[in-house]
N, C-alpha and C positions, 0 to 999 in steps of 0.2 A: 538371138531372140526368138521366143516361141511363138509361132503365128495364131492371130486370133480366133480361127475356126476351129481350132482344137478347142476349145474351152464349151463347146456346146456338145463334142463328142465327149466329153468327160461327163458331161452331165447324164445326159442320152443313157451312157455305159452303166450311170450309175442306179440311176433312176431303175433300169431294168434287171439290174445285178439281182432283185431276189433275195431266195433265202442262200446266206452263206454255209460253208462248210460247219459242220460241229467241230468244237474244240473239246482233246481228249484232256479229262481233269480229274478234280471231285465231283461228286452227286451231289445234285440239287436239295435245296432246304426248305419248305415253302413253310416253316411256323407259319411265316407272316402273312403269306396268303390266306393258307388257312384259315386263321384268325380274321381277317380282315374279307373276307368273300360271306355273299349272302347265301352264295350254292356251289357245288361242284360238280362237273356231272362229264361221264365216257358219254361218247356218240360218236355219228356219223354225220356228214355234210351231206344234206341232200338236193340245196340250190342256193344260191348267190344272185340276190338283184338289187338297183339300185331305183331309189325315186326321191324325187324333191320335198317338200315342204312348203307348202304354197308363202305360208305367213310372212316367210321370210328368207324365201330361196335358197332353203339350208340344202343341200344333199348327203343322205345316209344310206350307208350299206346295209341290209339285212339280209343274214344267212339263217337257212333255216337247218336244224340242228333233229337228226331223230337220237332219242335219248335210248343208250342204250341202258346207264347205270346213273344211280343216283347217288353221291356219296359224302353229299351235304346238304343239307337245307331241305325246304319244302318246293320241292316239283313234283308235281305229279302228272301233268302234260305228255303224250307219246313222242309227243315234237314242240320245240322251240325257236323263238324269232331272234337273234343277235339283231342290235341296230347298235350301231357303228359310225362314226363321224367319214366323210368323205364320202366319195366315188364319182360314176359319173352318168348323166343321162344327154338327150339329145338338147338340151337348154344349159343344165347350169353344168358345172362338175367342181370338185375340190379336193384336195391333201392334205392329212393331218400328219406328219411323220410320226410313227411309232404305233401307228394300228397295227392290229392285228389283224390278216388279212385268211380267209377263207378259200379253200375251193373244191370243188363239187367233186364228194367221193372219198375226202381223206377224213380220218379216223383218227379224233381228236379228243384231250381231256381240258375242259375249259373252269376255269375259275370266274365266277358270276358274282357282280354287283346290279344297282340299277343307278339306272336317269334318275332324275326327279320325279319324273311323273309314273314309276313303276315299270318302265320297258330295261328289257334285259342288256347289258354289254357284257366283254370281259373286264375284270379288272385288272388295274393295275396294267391297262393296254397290252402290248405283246406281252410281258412278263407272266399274265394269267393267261395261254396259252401254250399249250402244249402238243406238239403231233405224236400219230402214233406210224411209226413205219417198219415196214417186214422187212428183217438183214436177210439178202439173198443168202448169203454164205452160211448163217447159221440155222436160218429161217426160222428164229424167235422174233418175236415182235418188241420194238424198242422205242423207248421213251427219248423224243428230242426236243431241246425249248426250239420256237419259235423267232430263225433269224431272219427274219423279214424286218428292217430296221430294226434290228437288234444291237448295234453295235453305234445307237442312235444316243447324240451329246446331252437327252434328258435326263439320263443317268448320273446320279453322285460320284465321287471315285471309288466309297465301298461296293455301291451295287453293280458300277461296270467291274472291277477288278474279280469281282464274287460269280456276275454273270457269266465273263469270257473264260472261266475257269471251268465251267460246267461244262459235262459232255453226255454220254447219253447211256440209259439205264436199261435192264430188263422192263419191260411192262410189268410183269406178275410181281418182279420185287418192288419198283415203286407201287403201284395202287397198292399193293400190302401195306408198306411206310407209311402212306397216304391216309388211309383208311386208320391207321396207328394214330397216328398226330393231329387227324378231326378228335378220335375220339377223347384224348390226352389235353387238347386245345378246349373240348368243350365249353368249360364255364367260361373263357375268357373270351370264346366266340358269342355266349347268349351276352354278357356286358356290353361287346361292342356293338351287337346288333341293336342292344337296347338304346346306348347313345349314339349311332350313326342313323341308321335307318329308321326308328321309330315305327310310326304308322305306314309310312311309303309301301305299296304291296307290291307284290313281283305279278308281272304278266306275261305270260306263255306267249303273246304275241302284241307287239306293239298296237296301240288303238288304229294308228293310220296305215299300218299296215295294208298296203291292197293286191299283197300277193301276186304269184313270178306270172302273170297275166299281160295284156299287153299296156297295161298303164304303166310298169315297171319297163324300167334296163336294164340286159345283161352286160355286166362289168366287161373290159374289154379280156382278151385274154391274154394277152401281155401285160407284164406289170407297168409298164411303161405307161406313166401319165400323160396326158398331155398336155405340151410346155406351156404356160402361162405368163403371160408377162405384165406389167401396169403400159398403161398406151398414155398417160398424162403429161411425162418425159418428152413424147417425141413432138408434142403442141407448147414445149418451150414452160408446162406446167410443174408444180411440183406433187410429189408422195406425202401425204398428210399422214402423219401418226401421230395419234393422242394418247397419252399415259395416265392411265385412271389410277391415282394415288392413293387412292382408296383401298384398304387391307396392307400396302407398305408398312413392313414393320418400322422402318425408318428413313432419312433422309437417302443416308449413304447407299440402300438397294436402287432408291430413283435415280440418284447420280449414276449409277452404276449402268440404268436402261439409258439413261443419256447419251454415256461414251459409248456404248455398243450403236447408239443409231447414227450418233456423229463420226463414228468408222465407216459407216457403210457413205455417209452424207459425203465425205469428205476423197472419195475416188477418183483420182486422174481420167482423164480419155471418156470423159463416158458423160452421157446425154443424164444423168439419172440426175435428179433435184428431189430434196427429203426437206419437207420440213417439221418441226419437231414442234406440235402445237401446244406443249407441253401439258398440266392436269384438265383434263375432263371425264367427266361420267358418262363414261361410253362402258361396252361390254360385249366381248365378242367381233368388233369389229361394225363399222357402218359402208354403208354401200360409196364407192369411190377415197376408201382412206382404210388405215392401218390402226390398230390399235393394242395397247399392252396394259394390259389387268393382272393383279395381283390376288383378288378376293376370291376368286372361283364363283364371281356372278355369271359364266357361263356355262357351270355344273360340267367340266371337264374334269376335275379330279373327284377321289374318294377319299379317306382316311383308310392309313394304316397304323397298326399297334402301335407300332415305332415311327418314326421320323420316316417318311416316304422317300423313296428312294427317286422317284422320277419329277428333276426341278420344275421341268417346263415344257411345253408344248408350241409350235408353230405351222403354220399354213397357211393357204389363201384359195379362195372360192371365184372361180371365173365364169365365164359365159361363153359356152361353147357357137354362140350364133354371131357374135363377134370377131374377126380375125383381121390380124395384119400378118404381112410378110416381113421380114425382118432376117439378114444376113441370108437369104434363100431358105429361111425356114419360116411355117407357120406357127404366127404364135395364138394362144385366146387372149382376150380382153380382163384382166385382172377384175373382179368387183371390190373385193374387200381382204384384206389380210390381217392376221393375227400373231400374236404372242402371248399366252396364258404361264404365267409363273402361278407353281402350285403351294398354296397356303399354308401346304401340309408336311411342307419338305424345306420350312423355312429355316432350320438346322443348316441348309446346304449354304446358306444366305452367308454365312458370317464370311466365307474368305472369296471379297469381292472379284478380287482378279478371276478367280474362276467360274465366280458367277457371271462376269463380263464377257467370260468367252461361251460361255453355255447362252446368254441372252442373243450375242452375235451370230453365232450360229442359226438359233431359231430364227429370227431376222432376215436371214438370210434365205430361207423359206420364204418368208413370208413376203420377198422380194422376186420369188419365182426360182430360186436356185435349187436344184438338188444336191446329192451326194459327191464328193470330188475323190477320184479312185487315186490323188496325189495321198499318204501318208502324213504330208506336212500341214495339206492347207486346211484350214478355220472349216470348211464346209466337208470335210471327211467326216469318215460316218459314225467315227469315234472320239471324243473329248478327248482332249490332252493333258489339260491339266498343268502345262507346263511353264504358264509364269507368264501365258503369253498375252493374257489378261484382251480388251476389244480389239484387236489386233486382226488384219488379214495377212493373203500371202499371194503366193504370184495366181495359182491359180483362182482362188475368191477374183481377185480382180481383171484377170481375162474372161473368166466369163461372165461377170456384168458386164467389163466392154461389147464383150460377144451380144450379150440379149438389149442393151443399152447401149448403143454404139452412136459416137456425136455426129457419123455422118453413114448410112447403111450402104454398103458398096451393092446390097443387092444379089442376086444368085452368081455363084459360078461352077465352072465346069468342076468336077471331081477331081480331086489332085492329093497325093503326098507331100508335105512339105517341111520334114524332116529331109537333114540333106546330109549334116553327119550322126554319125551314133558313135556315143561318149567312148572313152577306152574301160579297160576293164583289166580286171585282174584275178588270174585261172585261185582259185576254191575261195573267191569271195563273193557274197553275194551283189547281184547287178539288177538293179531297175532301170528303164528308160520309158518313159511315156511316147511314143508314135502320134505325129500330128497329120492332121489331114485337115482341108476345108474344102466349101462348096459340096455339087451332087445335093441328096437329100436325106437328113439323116433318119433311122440311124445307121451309124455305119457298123460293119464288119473287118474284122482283119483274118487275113485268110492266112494258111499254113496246108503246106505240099513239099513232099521232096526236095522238087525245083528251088521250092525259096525258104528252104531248113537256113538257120540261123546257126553258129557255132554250136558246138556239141556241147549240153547242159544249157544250154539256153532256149524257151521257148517265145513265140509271138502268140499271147493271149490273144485271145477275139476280140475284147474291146482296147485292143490297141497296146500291150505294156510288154515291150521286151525284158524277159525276165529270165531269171536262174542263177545258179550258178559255176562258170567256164570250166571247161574240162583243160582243155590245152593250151597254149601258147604259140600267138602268129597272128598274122594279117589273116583276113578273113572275107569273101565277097559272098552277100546273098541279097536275094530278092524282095522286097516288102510289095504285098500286093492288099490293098484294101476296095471292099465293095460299098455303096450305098442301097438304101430301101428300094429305088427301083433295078438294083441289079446293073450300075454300071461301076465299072473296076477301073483303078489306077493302080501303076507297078514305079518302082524308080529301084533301082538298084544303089547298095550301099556299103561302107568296106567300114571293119572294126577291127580295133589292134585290140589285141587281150596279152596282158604282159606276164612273163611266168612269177610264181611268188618265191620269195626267197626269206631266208634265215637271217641273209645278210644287208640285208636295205627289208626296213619295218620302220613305220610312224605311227603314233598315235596322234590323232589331233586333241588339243586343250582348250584354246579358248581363239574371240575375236573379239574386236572392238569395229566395228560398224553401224553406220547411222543405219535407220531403218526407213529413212523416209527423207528424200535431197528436193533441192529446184534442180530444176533441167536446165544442164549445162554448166554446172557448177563443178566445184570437184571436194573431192572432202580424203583424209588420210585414213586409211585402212591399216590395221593389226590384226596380225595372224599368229596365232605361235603351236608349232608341234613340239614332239619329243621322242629324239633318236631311238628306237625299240629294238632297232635290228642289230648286227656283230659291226657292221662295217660305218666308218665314219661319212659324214657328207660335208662336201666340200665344192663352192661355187665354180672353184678352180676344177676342179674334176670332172663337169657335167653336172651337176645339180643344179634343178632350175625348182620355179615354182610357176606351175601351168595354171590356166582358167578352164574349167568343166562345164558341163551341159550348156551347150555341146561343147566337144573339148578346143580350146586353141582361140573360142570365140574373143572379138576386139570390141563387145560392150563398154569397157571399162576402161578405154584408149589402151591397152595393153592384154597381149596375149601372153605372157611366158614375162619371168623378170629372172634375174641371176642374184644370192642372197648375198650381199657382201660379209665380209667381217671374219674372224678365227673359224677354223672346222671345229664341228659340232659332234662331239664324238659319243660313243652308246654312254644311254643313261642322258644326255644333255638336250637341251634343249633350244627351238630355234625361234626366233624372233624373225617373224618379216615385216617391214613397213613401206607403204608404197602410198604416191597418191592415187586415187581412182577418177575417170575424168569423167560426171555423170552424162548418160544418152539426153539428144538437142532434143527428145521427142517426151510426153509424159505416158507413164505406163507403169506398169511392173516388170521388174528386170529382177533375173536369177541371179545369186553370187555364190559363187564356188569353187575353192582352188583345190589342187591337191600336189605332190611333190614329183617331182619329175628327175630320175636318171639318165644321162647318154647312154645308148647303146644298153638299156634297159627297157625306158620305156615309163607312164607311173609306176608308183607303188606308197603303202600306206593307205592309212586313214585320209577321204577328203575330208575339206574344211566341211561344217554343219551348214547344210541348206541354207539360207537367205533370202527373204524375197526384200527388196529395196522398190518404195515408191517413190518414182518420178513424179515431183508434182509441177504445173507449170509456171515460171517464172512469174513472177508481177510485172505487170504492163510496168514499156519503159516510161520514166517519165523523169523532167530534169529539176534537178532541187535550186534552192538557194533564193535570192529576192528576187522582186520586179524589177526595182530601183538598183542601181549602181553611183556612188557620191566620186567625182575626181576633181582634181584642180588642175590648170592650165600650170605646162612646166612641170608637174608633178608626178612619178612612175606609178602606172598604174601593171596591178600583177593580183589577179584571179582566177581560181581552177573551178568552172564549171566540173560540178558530181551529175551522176544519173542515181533512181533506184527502179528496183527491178532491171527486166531486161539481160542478154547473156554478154560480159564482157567478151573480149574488148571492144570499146565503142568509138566513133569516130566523129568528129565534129564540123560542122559548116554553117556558112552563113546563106541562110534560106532566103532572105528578104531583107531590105531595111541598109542601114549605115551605122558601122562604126563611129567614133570618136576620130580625127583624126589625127594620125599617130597611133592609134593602136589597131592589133588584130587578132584572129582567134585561130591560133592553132587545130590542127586534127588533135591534139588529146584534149582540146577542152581549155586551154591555158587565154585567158584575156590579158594581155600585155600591150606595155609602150607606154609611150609620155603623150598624153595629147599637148596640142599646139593651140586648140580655138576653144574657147569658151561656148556651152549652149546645150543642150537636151538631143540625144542622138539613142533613136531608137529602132531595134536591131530585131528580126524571128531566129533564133538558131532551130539546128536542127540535128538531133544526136541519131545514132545510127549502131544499131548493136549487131551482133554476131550473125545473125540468124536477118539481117536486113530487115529487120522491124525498126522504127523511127518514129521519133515524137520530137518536136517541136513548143518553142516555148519564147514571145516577146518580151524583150527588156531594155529596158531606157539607163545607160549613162548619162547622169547630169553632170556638165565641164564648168566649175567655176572658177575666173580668176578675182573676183572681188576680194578686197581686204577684209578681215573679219573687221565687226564693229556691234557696240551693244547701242539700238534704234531708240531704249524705254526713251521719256521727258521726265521732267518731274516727278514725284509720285504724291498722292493724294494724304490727308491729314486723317488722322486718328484720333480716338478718345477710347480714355481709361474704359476696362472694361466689356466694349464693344467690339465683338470680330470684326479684323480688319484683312483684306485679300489686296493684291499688286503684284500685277506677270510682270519682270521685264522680260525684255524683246531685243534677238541679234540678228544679222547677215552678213554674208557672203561666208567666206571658208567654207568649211566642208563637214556637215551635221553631224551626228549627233553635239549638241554641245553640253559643258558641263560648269557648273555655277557653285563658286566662293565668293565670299567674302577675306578680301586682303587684309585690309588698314578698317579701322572703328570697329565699330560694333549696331546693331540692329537693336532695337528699343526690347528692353525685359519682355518676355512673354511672345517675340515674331521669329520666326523663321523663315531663312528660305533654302527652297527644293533645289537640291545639287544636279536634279535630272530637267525639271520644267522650267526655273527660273522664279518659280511663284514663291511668292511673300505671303505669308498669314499668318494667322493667331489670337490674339486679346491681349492686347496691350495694358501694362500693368502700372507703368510711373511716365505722368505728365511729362514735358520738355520737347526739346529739336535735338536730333539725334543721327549724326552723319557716319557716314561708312561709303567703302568704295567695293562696286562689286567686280567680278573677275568671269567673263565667257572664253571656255577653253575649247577649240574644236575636235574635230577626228585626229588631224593632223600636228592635234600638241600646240597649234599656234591660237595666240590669247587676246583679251583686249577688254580693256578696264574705264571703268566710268563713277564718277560719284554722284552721291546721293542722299536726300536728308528727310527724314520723314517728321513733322510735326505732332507730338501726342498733346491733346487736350484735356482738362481733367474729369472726373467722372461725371455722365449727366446725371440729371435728376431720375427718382421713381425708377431704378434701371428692372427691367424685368425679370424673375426668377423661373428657373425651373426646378420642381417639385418631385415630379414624377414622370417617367416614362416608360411607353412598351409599343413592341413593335411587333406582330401578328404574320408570321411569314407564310402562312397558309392563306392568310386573307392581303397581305401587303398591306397592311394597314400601320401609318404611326400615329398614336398618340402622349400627346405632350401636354402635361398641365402645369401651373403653376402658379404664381402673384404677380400681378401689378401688368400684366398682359392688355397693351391698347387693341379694342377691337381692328383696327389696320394692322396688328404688327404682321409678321414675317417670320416665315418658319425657312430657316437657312438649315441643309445638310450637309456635311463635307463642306463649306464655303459656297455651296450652291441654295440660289431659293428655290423651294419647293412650295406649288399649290398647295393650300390648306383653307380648311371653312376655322370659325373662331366662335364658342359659343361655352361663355361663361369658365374663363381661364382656360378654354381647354385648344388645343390648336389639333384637326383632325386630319394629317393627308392620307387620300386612298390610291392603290393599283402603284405604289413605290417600290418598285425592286429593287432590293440590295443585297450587294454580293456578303456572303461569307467573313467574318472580321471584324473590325474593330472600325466606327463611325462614331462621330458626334453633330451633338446637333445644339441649334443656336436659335434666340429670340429676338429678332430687335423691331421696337416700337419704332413711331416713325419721329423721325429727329435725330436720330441713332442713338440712340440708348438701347443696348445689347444688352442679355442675359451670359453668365458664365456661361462657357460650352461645359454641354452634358456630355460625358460618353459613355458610350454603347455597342454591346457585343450582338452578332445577326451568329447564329451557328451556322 
């Protein structure tokens, strides 16, 4: 398992990573910039500062720009103000990923839109920036886009796929193209400026501008933010995000923000609480909460000709005067976080999965996370795209433990705590992330003769053994990393690199694994490769299947299994099935197998990365009744269950007395024949894996009485008029159930095979005998007769006419003829209060359930109305 102080050197690493490497491709296309920019203009950076916004504690960057060419629009300015979302001063600071960032001296071609209120940015964020930089080798000057979050998940999959393809031009021949394609663009650039921009004027320098003086801050010079975190978490509080549904094109986009923030909501191990305050008219975020807009109420995007390529924006604005310690690191005070989906780019909208993971991502910002130098995980610095829809991975979720951790262990001493490094295999490519925790970050990884790593492999500075092996053999070398103040740790470490062969090759196909268990559980895992290489595999031979990073680990109760079944010969393919035993702890755990030779070593394809969340079990707690029914002489045999909680569990008697004659097992089993009649009341107490316990009292009632039905007589009837009569049994053993044997019950009565109750309206005068029958739990019976008298119809019987029943207000009314101001408004067999005013019978605050009621009139004397009935939806 990877330890948790790595996940804020990933961050640290990434945060600072910069502009990456150019990627060699095709040449750049900018119609659409073109088209869609108010100006375009060569220069030079000649200062970089940042200040607030009083209004509303915004912070923006402006760079001032001397113009050396103008090559669209109307500038006519020597020099230019950029204002730019983020930065930081000695109060507030903030991050918007995907700016475009500045700095003092380099020689840049920028694509210009504006604010609302006429102050200049670039458009289209980093994409409308471009550098210019001198090739020592050739020494012509050459055109490169801007990868400062460039490989940032705002992107679509055509505009990243089209971006990472670009690489980098002569200057003289782009501005030529450049210059070609304003002018070829023209008319369709005056159209759009006519419907975008309108009257908005462009200003050479923002109005609040107060220039690189000392009311201003200079940006730090490291790209390195600094880390911000929400402080609500660690006071037992939660993360407030409102979704202003406002410009959603539809339902399914808002469902879509939902599962992204109930991914983040829903993380093992970690102090973090989100609640999801769902629609309000917010914009831009408010001061202690998060928020996610659709409209472009906070004028962060522009229109492009086409469908915009950049879906969404995220960030969050802290307070640099505020700080907690947190894992030994400083963090700021969160104020407000964001998520801006762009209006303009609602094209990208239609395949939600992928919107789910471009919303998650941002989110993830806007929870204080930056870039993760993993490839796999949700917060790397490039969209995937790949089906993985709101989904994280191992590293998303170490480092919110890392920043959000349920219990902060606090600083510690500088240390390495990688201990093996995975195997490898010579000319294939090898990554391995390096952990470290404690010291203060950020950290460094050093490289020196002394601690040279196999030859074709190098140890990156932010931690990532890479390349790929030259040789074959066991291997020893040294990993030494520093921290910010300059204190180092070494641990030495051995790597096997296996030679490649012709003759053992797999490709890996497919798995089946859950992506998400309780802790403690275990769930069946499917693997299957496919023989590539000459020689056949066979379990009987040495063929195993190992667990990776790190290799041999016992995560998953098993290091290594041996495949049973036929040898698997080239061309075929292999099947593994195993169970996996999930870790007692919650977290994110890595799964990764790959195939294993004797006297080889790996080789092949591993299984495809996995991150598995542990989530934690539900408190134990024990099912079943309060009550237990037994009879004296009678065996009694019941299995106490548990839910939640990590099998297997064990059972005792905490307090209290059995029945006697019986007792309770360690699994739970309540047995024996009691000997004494009487109510015997017990605490058990279950007991699971992990020594968590919960407790639960319960009463055995011991009866030896005979059954017997208690009713008397039953009371006289008339035609017409509802008539109700419970009988009534005891002793045996309850629930009891009610027939009638012999007779028959007068036309129009029934009785309840579960209550015992008699009712109806009786339909033809006479004495009317039958015997009824009470059956217990236990099958044993007991029968009694009975005769009911009907009399004939009264006089004036009452009718009902009309009814309605008001279930907003619980209101019923009943009207009808012949209504004695006394009478009686019966529901279900019950009276109900009622006022009575002119045939009308009024009761109010009646709740009734769902179904099917009737209801009944009788005047006093008994004269009944037919029963009405009546549906309540």
């Amino acid at each position: 398992m990877k330890h948790l102080p790595l996940v804020l050197v990933i961050v640290v690493v990434c945060l600072a990573a910069g502009a990456a490497a150019s990627v060699s491709g095709s040449q750049f296309s900018d119609d659409s910039l073109v088209v869609g920019a108010r100006a375009i203009i060569r220069g030079q950076v000649e200062a970089v500062t940042s200040q607030t916004e009083a209004k509303d504690e915004s912070v923006f960057t402006y760079s001032t720009i001397r113009v050396d060419e103008v090559l669209k629009g109307d500038i006519s300015a020597a020099r230019i103000v950029l204002k730019e979302e983020g930065g930081d001063t000695p109060t507030i600071g903030s991050r918007v990923y995907g700016t475009p960032r500045f700095d003092v001296g380099e020689r840049v071609v920028v694509f210009l839109d504006t604010w609302p209120d006429g102050s200049l940015r670039v458009y289209q964020m980093f994409l409308g920036k471009l550098s210019i930089n001198r090739d020592e080798a050739s020494g012509k000057d050459l055109i490169l886009r801007d990868r400062a979050d460039a490989e940032s998940s705002m992107l679509n999959p055509d505009a990243l796929a089209k971006f990472q393809s670009a690489g980098s031009i002569e200057t003289s021949t782009y501005l030529s193209r450049l210059k070609q394609s304003v002018s070829i663009n023209a008319p369709r650039s005056r159209e759009f400026r006519r419907r975008y921009y309108g009257s908005t004027p462009m200003l050479a320098s923002p109005s609040e501008y107060k220039g690189a003086g000392d009311s201003a801050f200079a940006p730090r010079g490291s790209l390195l933010p600094i880390p911000a975190r929400w402080f609500e978490p660690d006071d037992g509080r939660p993360i407030t995000f409102y979704i202003n549904p406002d410009g959603a094109p539809n339902q399914q986009v808002v469902d879509d923000v939902t599962a992204a923030i109930n991914t983040w909501s829903a993380v093992p191990a970690t102090s973090m609480l989100i609640v999801n305050a769902g629609g309000q008219v917010v914009c831009g975020g408010i001061n202690g909460a998060a928020s996610v807009v659709f409209n472009n109420c906070d004028g962060r995007f522009q229109a492009e000709p086409d469908c915009a390529r950049i879906i969404a924006r995220g960030g969050m604005v802290w307070d640099n005067r505020v700080t907690r310690e947190i894992n030994g690191q400083t963090f700021r005070k969160a104020l407000r976080g964001f998520v801006s989906l762009n209006p303009y780019s609602s094209c990208s909208y239609g395949n939600h999965c992928d919107l789910r993971e471009v919303v998650t991502h941002e989110l993830g910002h806007s929870l204080g996370l930056g870039h993760s130098i993993y490839p796999e995980a949700t917060m790397y610095g490039s969209i995937h795209f790949d089906g993985r829809c709101a989904s994280l991975r191992t590293d998303d979720v170490r480092t919110l433990e890392f920043i959000y951790p349920l219990q902060d262990p606090g600083p510690k001493p500088l240390a390495i705590t990688t201990s093996i490094v995975s195997d490898a295999i010579v000319g294939t490519h090898f990554v391995q992330v390096l952990e470290a925790e404690g010291g203060v970050m950020p950290y460094e990884w050093l490289h020196s003769d002394e601690t040279r790593p196999p030859d074709g492999l190098i140890i990156d500075p932010s931690g990532a053994l890479i390349g790929i092996p030259i040789d074959a053999g066991t291997f020893n070398f040294r990993m030494v990393v520093s921290d910010a103040l300059g204190n180092t740790a070494v641990k030495d470490v051995q790597m096997r690199i296996a030679a490649s062969s012709i003759e053992l090759g797999s490709n890996f196909l497919s798995q089946s694994v859950p992506t998400s268990v309780q802790a403690g559980q275990s769930f069946t895992a499917v693997l299957r490769w496919v023989n590539t290489g000459t020689q056949a595999w066979d379990g009987h031979a040495g063929l195993r299947v190992t667990s990776q990073y790190p290799s041999n680990n016992t995560i998953w109760g098993i290091d290594q299994l041996t495949p049973t079944g036929s040898v698997v010969q080239p061309g075929q393919e292999l099947d593994v099935q195993f169970t996996a035993q999930v870790p007692p702890q919650p977290g994110a755990y890595d799964f990764q197998w790959q195939l294993y030779q004797d006297g080889v070593g790996i080789f092949g394809q591993p299984s495809t990365s996995l991150t598995v969340l542990v989530y934690p079990s539900p408190p134990l707690s024990i099912d079943g009744p309060d009550t237990l029914q037994a009879r004296v002489n009678s065996p009694v045999n019941y299995q106490f269950t548990v839910s939640g909680g990590i099998p297997p569990v064990s059972w005792s008697i905490q307090s209290g007395n059995l029945a006697t004659g019986v007792t309770l097992s360690s699994s739970g089993l309540l047995s024996g024949t009691p000997t004494l009649a009487g109510n015997y009341t017990a605490s058990i107490r279950a007991t699971d894996v992990q020594s968590r316990t919960t407790t639960r009292t319960f009463t055995v009632t011991v009866s030896d009485s005979q059954l017997d039905i208690t009713s008397g007589s039953l009371p006289d009837a008339a035609v017409g008029s509802a008539y109700t009569a419970q009988l009534t049994a005891a002793g045996g053993r309850g629930p009891y159930t009610w027939d009638v044997t012999s007779g028959s019950l007068p036309a129009g009565l029934n009785l309840s095979s579960s209550s015992g109750m008699i009712s109806g309206t009786p339909q033809t005068p006479g004495v009317f005998g039958f015997t009824a029958r009470a059956t217990d739990a236990d099958s044993r019976s007991a029968s009694k007769s009975f005769s009911i008298n009907i009399t004939g119809a009264a006089p004036d019987l009452p009718q009902i006419t009309s009814l309605k029943y008001k279930s907003g207000k619980r209101k019923l009314i009943v009207s009808g003829s012949r209504f004695d101001p006394q009478a009686q408004l019966l529901v279900d067999g019950v009276t109900i209060p009622a006022t009575f005013a002119s045939d009308t019978l009024t009761a109010k605050k009646l709740s009734l359930s769902s179904g099917q009621h009737q209801a009944v009139v009788m005047n006093p004397g008994g004269g009944s109305s037919s029963p009405r009935p009546f549906t309540v939806p």
